[in-house]
N, C-alpha and C positions, 0 to 999 in steps of 0.2 A: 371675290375671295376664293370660289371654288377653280376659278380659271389661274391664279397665281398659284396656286395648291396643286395644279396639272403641272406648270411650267415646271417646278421645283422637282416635282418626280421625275420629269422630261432627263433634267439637266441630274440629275443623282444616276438616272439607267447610264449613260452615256459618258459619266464621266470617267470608270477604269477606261475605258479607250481613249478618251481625251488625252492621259495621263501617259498610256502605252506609246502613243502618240508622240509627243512630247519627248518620251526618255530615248525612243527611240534617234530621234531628229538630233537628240545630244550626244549619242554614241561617239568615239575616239573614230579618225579615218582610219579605215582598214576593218575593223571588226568585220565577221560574219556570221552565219550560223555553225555549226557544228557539221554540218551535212556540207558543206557548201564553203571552202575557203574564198576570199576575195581576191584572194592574189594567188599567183604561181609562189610555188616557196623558192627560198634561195640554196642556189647550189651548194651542199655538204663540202666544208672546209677538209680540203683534203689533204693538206698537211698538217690535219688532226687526227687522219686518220691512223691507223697500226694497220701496216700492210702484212700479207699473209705469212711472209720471212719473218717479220718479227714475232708474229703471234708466238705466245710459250705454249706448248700444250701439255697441261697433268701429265705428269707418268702415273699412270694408274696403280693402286695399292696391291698388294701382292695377295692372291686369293685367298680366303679365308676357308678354314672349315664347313662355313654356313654356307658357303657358296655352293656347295656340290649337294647339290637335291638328295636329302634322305629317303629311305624305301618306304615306301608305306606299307603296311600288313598285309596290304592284294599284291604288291611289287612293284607297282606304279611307282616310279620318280616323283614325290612331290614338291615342286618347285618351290623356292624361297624368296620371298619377297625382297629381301635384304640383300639380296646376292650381290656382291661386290664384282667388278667386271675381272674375266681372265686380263693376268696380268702381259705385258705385252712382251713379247718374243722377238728376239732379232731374229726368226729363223724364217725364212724363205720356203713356196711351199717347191721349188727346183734350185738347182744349183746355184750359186752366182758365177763361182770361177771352175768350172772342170780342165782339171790337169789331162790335155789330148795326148802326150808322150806314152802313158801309160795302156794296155791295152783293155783296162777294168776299171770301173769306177765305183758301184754297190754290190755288195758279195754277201755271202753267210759263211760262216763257220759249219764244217760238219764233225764237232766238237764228239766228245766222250764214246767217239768210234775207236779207230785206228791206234789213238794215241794210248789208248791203254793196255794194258797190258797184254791182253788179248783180246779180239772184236768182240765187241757180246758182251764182256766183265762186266761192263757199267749200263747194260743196259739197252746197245743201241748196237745194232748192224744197217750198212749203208743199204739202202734199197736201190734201185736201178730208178724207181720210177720215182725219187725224190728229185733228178737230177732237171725232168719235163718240168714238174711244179717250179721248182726254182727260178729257173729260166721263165717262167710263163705267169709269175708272181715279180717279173720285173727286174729280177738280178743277173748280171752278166759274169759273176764270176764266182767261187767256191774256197777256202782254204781248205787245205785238205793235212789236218794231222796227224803224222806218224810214228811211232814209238819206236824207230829206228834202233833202237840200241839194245832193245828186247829180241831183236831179229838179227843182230852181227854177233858172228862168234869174238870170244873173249880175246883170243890171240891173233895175234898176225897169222895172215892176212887181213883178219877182221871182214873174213866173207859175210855177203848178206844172203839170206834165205830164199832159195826159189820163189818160193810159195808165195814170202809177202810180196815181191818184186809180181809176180804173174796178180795179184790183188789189187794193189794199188792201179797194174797198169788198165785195169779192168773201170775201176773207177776212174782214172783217167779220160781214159776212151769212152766212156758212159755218158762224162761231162763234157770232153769235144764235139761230141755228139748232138748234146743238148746245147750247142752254141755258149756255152761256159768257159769262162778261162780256170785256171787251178792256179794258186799257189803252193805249191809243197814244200813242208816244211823239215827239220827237225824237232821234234816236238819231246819234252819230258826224257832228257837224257838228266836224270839228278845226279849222275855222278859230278856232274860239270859246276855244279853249287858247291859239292865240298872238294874235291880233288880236278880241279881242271885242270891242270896239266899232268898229270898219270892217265887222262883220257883227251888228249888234242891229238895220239897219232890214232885211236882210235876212230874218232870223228872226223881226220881227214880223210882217214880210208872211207871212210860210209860215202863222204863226198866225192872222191873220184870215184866210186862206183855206182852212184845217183847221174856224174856230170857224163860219163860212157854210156850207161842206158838212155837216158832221155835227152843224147845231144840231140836228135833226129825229128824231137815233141815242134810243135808249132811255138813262135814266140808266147801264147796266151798260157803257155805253161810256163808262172817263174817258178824260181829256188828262194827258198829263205833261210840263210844258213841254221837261225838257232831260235827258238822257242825261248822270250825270257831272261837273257841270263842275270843270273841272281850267285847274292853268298860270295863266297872265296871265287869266284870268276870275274865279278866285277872290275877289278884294277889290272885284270890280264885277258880282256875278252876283247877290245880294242884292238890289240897287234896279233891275236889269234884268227881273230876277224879279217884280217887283211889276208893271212896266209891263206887261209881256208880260199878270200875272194879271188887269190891270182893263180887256186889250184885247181877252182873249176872251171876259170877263164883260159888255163891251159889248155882244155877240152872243149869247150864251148863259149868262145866268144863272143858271140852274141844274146845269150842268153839273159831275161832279165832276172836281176839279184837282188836280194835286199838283203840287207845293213839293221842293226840295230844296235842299242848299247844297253849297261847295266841294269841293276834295280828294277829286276821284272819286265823292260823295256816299256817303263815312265816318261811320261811326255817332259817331265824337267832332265830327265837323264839325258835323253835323245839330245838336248838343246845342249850340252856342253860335251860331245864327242868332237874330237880333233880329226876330221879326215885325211889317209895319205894322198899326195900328190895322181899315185895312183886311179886311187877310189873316185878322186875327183874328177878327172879325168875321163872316165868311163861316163859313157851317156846312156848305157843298160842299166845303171845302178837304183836303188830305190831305198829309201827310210822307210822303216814303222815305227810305231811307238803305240803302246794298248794304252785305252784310257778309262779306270772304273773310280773316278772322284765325284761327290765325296763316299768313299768305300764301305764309309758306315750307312749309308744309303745303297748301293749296290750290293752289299754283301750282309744284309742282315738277316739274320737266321740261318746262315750258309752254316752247314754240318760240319763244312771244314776248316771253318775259319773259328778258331776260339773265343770264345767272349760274343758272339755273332749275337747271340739272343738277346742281348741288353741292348741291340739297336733297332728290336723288332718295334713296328709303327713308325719309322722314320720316315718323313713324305720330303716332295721333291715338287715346289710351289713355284718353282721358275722366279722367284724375286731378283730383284736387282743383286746381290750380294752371291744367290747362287749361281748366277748367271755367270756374273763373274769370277767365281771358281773355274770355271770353266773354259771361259773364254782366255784369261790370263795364262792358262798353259799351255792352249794352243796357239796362242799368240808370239806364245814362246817358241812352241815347233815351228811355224811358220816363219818366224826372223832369223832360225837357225836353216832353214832353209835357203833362204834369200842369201845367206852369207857365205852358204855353202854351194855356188853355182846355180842355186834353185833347185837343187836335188828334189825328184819326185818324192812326195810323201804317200803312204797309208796307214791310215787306225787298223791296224792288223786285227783289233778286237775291241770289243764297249760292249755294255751291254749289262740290263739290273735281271736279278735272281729275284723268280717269280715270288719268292715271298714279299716281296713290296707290294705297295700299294697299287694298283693296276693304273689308276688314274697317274698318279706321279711315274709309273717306270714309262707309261707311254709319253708321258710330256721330258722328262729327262732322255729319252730316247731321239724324241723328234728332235728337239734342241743342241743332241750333239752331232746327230745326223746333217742336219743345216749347217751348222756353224764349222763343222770341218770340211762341209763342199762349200760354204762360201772363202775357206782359204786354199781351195782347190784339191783338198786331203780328196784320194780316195777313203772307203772304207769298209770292214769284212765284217759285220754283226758277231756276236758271240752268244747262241748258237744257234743251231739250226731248231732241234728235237728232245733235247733234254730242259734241264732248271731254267736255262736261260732261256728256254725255247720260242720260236717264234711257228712252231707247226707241232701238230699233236701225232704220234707216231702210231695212233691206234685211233684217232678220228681221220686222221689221213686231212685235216684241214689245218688254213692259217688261223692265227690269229691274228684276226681281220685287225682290228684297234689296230694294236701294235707292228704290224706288217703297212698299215697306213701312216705311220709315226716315220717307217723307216724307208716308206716309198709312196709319196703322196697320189 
């Protein structure tokens, strides 16, 4: 009894193995452990696969508010968890296409000097040693404007002033110097908005006595006939345009020229100028056209722009839709160019009034900066040392941000 009472126990220890055993031995072919496959697996069907052309990838959402890290009470950036990614930029951190005809490609404005009424009124006299920084901050060339009309007498002749003529050429040579090219302009003649033609023999004379002084300048010095035209000039600034162009082609044929047309010289305006035969012809010739869209973004809380304060906080998020504000009108200069010989382009001026946002004016800056040298624009910032400024006239520094937006 005690010996069948042993077997029983025997066979009760032994028998989960028995069992294990067993289930084991009826397992399906193929199985194995988890650690350890039985088989090689079979080759990933590859015409299931989505090859990397086809992949779609997100456009990513246009940045939010939450995204830009708030200050903390020590100053610290406090980072946000939720931050949604910078939205993406067609903008290139170099050129794609640089237009090589031209002798300049990235410039500044050296804005609310010269052109006002007299140097100083607003603020700002040229320094000599701006001309080093410039150049050594990256830019190869300066516009340089003039309030030409402040300095010609009223009557015929319509002489110009010693004084500014020995001034200008002072600044001139300052910037040849500093390996800079100049454009020189005529800049803020207002008569030319309400009566242009009671002053076209005025403003030719200023011209042949610009194209006799500086026929002798190096090419990196051009002419740009006219700052703007705006008002009652518009529908007669085109064949004034021309006259002006083949009178200081009389003096200086090789000189490089620019060309512009109405409505402030708007990149939609530029795109519907009819060129003469002439003009077209000429391979010194050059377009501008200034670009500050959207304006209620660039110009809000501008002192001189009316209504300006009801667009203060207006930011600039780079989204798809502003993007394409932007793009779609140089898009437009650029097919006017192509239709017109490929005439060289420049953004004579851009540029946002530091009452914006600092975050949005350098992102709207970088983006139009890219996007006009990827259709081979050059282009002249607007300005150097005042509202728009890109350098502090009394830190004697850039700002760095934004001086990185406009030269990576």
């Amino acid at each position: 009894m005690n010996k069948k009472r042993d077997r029983a126990r025997r066979l009760i220890r032994i028998l989960p193995a028995l069992l294990c055993l067993v289930g084991f031995m009826l397992l399906p072919a193929g199985c194995g452990t988890a650690s350890q496959p039985s088989q090689k697996p079979e080759s990933p069907d590859t015409n299931a696969m989505t090859t990397a052309s086809e992949t779609v990838t997100p456009t990513p959402e246009p940045e939010s508010e939450a995204s830009t890290p708030a200050p903390s009470p020590s100053g610290t950036p406090t980072p946000s968890p939720t931050a949604k990614p910078r939205p993406e930029m067609s903008a290139t951190p170099e050129p794609v296409r640089k237009d090589t005809r031209l002798p300049f490609s990235r410039g500044v404005n050296l804005g609310n000097c010269l052109e006002a009424p007299l140097e100083g009124a607003w603020g700002l006299v040229i320094q000599d040693e701006w001309m080093t920084a410039i150049q050594g901050a990256g830019f190869d060339h300066i516009r340089l404007p003039v309030k030409w009309s402040a300095y010609a007498q009223k009557e015929a002749p319509f002489a110009i002033d010693e004084k500014i003529l020995e001034r200008v050429d002072h600044v001139i040579e300052t910037a040849l110097a500093a390996d800079l090219g100049v454009v020189l302009n005529v800049h803020h003649y207002d008569e030319m908005a309400t009566d242009p033609e009671a002053h076209a023999d005025r403003l030719a004379a200023i011209w042949a006595q610009l194209a006799e002084h500086y026929k002798n300048q190096p090419e990196t010095v051009a002419f740009e006939l006219m700052n703007e035209p705006n008002g009652v000039a518009d529908p007669v600034w085109p064949k004034m345009q021309e006259t002006l162009h083949a009178q200081v082609r009389a003096t200086d044929p090789d000189r490089w020229l620019c060309i512009t047309n109405g409505s402030w010289s708007s990149a939609g305006r530029l795109s519907t100028l009819t060129l003469s035969e002439t003009i077209l012809a000429d391979e010194r010739t050059f377009a501008t056209f200034h670009f500050y869209e959207p304006f209620s973004f660039t110009h809000q809380n501008a002192s001189w722009v009316a209504g300006s304060d009801a667009w203060a906080g207006t930011k600039w998020n780079g989204n798809t839709m502003q993007q394409r504000q932007i793009t779609n009108l140089f898009d437009q200069v650029s097919g006017w160019s192509a239709r017109n010989g490929d005439i060289p382009v420049l953004m004579g001026e851009f540029g946002a009034y530091s009452a914006a946002d600092p975050i949005s004016r350098q992102r709207w800056t970088e983006f139009c900066a890219r996007e006009a040298e990827r259709r081979g624009f050059a282009w002249t910032y607007w300005e150097f040392a005042s509202g728009f400024g890109i350098y502090g006239k009394n830190s004697k520094q850039f700002d760095t941000a934004l001086l990185k937006a406009l030269i990576p």
